[in-house]
MARNUPA-821036 format. One record per residue: x, y, z of N, C-alpha, C, O in turn. Coordinates in steps of 0.02 Angstrom, whole numbers. Atoms other than C-alpha are relative to their C-alpha. Example, Ala and Ser with C-alpha at 12.3 -4.5 7.8 and 13.67 -1.06 7.14 Angstrom:
<rec><n_east>45</n_east><n_north>-59</n_north><n_up>0</n_up><ca_east>615</ca_east><ca_north>-225</ca_north><ca_up>390</ca_up><c_east>45</c_east><c_north>60</c_north><c_up>0</c_up><o_east>97</o_east><o_north>59</o_north><o_up>33</o_up></rec>
<rec><n_east>-42</n_east><n_north>-59</n_north><n_up>-3</n_up><ca_east>684</ca_east><ca_north>-53</ca_north><ca_up>357</ca_up><c_east>-39</c_east><c_north>55</c_north><c_up>37</c_up><o_east>-14</o_east><o_north>110</o_north><o_up>45</o_up></rec>
//
This chain:
<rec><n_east>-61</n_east><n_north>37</n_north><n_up>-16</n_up><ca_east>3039</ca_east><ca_north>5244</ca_north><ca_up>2506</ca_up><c_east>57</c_east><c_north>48</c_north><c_up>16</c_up><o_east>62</o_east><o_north>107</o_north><o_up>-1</o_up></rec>
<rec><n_east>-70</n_east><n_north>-49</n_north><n_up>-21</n_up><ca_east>3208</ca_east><ca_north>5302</ca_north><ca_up>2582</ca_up><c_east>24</c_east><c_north>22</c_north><c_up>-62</c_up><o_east>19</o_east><o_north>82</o_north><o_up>-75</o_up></rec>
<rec><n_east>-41</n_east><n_north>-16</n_north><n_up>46</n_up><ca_east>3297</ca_east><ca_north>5302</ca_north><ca_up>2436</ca_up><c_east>-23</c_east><c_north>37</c_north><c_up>-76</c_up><o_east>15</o_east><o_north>63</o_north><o_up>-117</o_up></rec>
<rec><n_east>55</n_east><n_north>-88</n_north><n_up>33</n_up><ca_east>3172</ca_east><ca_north>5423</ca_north><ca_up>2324</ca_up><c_east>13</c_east><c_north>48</c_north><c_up>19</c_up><o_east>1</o_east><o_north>94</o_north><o_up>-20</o_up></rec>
<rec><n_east>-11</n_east><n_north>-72</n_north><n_up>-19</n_up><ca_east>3227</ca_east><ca_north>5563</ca_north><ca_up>2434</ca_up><c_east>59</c_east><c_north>22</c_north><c_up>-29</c_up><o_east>98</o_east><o_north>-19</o_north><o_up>-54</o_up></rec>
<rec><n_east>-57</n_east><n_north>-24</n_north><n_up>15</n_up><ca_east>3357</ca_east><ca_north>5676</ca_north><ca_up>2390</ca_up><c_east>30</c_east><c_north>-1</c_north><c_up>66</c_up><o_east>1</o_east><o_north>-5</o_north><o_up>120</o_up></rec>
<rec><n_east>-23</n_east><n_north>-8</n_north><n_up>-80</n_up><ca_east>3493</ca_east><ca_north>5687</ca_north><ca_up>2518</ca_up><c_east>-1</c_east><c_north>80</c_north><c_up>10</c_up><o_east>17</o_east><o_north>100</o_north><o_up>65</o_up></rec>
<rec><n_east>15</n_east><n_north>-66</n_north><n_up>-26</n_up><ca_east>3460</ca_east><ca_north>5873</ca_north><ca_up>2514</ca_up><c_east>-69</c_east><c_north>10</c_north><c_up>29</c_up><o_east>-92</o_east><o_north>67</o_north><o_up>35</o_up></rec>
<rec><n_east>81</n_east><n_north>15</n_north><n_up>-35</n_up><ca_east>3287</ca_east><ca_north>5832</ca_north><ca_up>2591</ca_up><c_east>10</c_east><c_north>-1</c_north><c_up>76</c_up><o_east>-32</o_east><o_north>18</o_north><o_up>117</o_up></rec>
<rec><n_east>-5</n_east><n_north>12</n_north><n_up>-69</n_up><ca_east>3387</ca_east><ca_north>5784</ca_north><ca_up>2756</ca_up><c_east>-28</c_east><c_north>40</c_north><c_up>42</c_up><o_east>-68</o_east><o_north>81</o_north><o_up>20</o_up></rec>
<rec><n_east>18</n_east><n_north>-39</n_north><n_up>-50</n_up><ca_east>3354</ca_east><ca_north>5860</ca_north><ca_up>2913</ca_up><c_east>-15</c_east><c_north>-31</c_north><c_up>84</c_up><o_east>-62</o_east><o_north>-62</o_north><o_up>109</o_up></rec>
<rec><n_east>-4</n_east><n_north>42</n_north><n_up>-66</n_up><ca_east>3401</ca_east><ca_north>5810</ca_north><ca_up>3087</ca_up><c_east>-28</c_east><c_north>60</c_north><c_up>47</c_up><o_east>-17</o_east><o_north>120</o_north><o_up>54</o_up></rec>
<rec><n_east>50</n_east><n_north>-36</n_north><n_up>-61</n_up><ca_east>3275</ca_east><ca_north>5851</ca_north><ca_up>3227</ca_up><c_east>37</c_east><c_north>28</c_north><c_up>55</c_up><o_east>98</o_east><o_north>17</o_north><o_up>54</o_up></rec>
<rec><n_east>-9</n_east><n_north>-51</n_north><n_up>-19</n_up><ca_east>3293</ca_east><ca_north>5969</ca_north><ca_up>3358</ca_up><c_east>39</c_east><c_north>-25</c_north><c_up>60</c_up><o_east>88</o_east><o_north>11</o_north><o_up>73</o_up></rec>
<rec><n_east>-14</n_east><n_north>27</n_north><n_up>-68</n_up><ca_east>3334</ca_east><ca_north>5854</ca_north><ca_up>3532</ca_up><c_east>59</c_east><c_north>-15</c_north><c_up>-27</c_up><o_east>96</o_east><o_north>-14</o_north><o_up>22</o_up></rec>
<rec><n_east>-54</n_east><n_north>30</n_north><n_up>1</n_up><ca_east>3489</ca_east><ca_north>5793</ca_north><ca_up>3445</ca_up><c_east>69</c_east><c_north>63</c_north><c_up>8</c_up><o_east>78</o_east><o_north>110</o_north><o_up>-30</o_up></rec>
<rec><n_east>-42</n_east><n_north>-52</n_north><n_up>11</n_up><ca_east>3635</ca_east><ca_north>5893</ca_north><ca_up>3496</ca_up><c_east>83</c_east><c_north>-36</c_north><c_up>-2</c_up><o_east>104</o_east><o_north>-90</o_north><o_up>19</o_up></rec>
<rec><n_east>-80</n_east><n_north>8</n_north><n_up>26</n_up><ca_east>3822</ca_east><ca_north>5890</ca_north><ca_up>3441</ca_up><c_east>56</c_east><c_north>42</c_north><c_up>18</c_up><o_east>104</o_east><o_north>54</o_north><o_up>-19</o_up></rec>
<rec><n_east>-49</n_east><n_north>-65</n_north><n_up>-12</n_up><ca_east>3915</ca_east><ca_north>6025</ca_north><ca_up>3545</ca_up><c_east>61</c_east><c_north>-55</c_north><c_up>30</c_up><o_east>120</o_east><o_north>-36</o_north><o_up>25</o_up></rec>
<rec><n_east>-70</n_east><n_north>25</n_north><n_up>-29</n_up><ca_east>4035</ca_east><ca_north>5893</ca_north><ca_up>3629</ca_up><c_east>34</c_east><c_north>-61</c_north><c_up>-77</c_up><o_east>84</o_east><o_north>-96</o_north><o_up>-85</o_up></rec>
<rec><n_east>-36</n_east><n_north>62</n_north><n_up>76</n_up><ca_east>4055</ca_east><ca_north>5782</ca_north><ca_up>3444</ca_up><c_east>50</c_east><c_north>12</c_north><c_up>-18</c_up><o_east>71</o_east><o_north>69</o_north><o_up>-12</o_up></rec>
<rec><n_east>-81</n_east><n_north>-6</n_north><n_up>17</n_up><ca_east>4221</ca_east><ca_north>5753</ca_north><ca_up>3381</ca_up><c_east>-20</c_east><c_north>-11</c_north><c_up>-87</c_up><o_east>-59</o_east><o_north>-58</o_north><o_up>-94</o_up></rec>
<rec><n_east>16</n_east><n_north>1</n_north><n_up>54</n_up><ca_east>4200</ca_east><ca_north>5766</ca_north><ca_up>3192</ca_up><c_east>62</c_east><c_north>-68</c_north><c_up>-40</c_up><o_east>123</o_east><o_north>-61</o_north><o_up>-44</o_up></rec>
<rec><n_east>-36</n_east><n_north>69</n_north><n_up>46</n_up><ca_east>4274</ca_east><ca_north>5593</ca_north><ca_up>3092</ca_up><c_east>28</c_east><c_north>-27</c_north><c_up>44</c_up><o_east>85</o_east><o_north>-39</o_north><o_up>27</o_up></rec>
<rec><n_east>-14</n_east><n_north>44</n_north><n_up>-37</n_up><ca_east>4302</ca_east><ca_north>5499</ca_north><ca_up>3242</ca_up><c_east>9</c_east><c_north>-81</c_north><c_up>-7</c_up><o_east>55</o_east><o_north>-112</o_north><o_up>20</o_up></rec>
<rec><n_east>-9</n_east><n_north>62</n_north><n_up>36</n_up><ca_east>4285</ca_east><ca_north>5336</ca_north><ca_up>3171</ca_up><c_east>-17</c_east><c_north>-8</c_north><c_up>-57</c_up><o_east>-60</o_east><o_north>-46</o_north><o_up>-78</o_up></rec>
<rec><n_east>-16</n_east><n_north>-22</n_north><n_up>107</n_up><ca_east>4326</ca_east><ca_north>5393</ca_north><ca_up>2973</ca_up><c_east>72</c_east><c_north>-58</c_north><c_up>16</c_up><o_east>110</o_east><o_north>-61</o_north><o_up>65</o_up></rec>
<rec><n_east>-65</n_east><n_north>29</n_north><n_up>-4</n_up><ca_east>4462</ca_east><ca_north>5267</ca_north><ca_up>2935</ca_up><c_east>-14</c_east><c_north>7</c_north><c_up>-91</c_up><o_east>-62</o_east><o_north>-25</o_north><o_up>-114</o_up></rec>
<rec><n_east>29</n_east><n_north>-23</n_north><n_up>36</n_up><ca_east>4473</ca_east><ca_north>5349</ca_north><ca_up>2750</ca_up><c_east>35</c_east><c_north>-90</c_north><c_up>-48</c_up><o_east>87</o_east><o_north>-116</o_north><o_up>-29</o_up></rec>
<rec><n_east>-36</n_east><n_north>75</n_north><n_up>34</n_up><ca_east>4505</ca_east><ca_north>5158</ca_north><ca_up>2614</ca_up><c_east>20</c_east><c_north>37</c_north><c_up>-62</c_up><o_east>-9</o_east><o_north>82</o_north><o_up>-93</o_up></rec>
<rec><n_east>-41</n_east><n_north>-1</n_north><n_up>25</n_up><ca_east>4641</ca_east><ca_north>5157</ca_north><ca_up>2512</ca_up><c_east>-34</c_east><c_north>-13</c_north><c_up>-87</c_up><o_east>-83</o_east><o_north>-51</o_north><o_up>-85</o_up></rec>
<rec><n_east>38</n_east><n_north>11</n_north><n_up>60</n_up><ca_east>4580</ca_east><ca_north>5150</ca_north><ca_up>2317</ca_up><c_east>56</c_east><c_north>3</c_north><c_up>-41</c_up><o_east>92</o_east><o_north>53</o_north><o_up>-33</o_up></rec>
<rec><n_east>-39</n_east><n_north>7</n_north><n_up>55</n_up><ca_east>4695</ca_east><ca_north>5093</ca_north><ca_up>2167</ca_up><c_east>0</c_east><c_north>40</c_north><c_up>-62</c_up><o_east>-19</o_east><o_north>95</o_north><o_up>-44</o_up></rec>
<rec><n_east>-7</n_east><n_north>-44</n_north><n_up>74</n_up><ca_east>4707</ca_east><ca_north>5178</ca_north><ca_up>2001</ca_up><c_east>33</c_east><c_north>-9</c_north><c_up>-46</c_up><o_east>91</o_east><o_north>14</o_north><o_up>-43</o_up></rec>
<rec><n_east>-40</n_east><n_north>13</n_north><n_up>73</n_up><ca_east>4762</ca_east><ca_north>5124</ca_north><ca_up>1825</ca_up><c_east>-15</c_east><c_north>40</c_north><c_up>-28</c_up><o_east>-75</o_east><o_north>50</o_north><o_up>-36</o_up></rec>
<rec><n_east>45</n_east><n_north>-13</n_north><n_up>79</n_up><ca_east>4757</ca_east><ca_north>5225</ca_north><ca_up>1684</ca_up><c_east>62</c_east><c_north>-27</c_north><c_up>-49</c_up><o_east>123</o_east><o_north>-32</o_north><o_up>-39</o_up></rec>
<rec><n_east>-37</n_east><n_north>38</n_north><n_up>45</n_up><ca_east>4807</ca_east><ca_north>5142</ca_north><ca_up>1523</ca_up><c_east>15</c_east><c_north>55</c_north><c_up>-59</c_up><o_east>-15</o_east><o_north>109</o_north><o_up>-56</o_up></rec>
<rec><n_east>12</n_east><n_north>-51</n_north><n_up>59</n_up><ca_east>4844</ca_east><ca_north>5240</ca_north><ca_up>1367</ca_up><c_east>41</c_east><c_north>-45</c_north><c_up>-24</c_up><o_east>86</o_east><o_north>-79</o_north><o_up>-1</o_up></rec>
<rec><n_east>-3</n_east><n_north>36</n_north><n_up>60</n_up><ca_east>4850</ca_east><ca_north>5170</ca_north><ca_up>1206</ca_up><c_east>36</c_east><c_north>31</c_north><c_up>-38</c_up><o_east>65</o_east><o_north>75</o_north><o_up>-8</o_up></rec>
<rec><n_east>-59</n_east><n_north>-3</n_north><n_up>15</n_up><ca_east>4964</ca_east><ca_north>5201</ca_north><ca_up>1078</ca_up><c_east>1</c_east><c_north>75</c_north><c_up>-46</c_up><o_east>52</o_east><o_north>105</o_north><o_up>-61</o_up></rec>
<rec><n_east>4</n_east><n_north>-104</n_north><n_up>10</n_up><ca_east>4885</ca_east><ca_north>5403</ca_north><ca_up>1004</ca_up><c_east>6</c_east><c_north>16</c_north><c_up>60</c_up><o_east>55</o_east><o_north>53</o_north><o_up>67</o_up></rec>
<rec><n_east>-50</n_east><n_north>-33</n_north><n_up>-56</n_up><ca_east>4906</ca_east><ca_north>5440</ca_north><ca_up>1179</ca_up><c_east>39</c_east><c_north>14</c_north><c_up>33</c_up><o_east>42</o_east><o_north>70</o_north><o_up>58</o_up></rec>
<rec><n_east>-92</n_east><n_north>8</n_north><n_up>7</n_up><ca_east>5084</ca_east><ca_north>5393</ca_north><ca_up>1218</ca_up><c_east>15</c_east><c_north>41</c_north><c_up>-70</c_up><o_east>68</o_east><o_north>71</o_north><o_up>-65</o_up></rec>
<rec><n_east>-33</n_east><n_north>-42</n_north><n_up>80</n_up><ca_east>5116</ca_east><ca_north>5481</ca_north><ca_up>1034</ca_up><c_east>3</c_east><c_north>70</c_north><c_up>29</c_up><o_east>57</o_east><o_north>98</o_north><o_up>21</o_up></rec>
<rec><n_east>7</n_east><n_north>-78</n_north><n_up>10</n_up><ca_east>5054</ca_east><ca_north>5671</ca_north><ca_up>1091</ca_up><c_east>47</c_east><c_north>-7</c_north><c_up>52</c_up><o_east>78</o_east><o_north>46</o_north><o_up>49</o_up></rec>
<rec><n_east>-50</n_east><n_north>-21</n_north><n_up>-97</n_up><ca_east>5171</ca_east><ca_north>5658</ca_north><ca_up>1278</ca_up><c_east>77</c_east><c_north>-44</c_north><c_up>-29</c_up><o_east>89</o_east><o_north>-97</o_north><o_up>-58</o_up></rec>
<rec><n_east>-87</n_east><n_north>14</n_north><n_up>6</n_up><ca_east>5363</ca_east><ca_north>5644</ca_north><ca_up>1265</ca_up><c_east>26</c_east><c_north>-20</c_north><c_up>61</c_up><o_east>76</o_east><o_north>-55</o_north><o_up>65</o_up></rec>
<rec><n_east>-46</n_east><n_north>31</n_north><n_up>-73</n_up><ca_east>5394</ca_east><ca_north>5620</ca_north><ca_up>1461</ca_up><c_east>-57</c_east><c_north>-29</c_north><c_up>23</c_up><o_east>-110</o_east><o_north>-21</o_north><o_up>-8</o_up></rec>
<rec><n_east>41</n_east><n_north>5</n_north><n_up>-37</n_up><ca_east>5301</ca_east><ca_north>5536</ca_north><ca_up>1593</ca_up><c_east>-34</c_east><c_north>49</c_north><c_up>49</c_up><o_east>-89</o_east><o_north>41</o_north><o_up>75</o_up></rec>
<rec><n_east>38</n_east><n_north>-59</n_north><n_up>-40</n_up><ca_east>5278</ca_east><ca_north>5702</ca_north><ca_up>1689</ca_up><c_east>-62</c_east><c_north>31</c_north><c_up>-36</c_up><o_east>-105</o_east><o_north>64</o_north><o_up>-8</o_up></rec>
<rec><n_east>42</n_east><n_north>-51</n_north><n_up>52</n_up><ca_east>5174</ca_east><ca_north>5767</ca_north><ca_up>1533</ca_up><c_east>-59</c_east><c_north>-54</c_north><c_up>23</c_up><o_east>-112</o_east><o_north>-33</o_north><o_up>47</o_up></rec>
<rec><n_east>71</n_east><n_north>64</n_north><n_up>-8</n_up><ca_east>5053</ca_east><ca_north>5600</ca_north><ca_up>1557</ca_up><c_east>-29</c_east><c_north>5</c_north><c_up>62</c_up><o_east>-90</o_east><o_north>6</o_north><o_up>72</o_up></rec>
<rec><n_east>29</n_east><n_north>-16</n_north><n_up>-72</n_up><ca_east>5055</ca_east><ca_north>5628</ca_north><ca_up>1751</ca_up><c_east>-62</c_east><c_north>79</c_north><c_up>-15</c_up><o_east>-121</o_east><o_north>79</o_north><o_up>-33</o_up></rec>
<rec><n_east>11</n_east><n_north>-44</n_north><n_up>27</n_up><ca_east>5018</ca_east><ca_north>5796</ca_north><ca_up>1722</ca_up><c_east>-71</c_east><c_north>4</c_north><c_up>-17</c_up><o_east>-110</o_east><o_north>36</o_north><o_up>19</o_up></rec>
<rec><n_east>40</n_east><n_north>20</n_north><n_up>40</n_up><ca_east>4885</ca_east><ca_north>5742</ca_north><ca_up>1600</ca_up><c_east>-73</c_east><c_north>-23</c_north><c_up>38</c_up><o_east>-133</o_east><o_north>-16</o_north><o_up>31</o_up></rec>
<rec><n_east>63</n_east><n_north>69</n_north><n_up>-53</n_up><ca_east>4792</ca_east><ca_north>5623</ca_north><ca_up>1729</ca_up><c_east>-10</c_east><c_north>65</c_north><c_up>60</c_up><o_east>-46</o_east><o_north>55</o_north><o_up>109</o_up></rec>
//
């Protein structure tokens, strides 16, 4: 099955060539959210929000 291989197994054959390819031509990279929560020993050790940024 495909998905048994490693992707270090790849290997693209020899006729295919890529000297005129534009590299990430149609990459449109998606936007991804991010919470982090901290509970109330982790708000205790940080005094500012830069220390928590920081932190993350």
């Amino acid at each position: 099955m495909r998905r048994d291989r490693e992707k270090g197994d790849f290997e693209l054959k020899d006729e295919y060539d890529f000297t005129d390819g534009i590299r990430g031509k149609f990459y449109k990279p998606q936007k991804v959210c991010t919470a982090a929560i901290i509970d109330a020993n982790g708000a205790s050790c940080t005094k500012t929000a830069e220390e928590v940024n920081d932190a993350i």
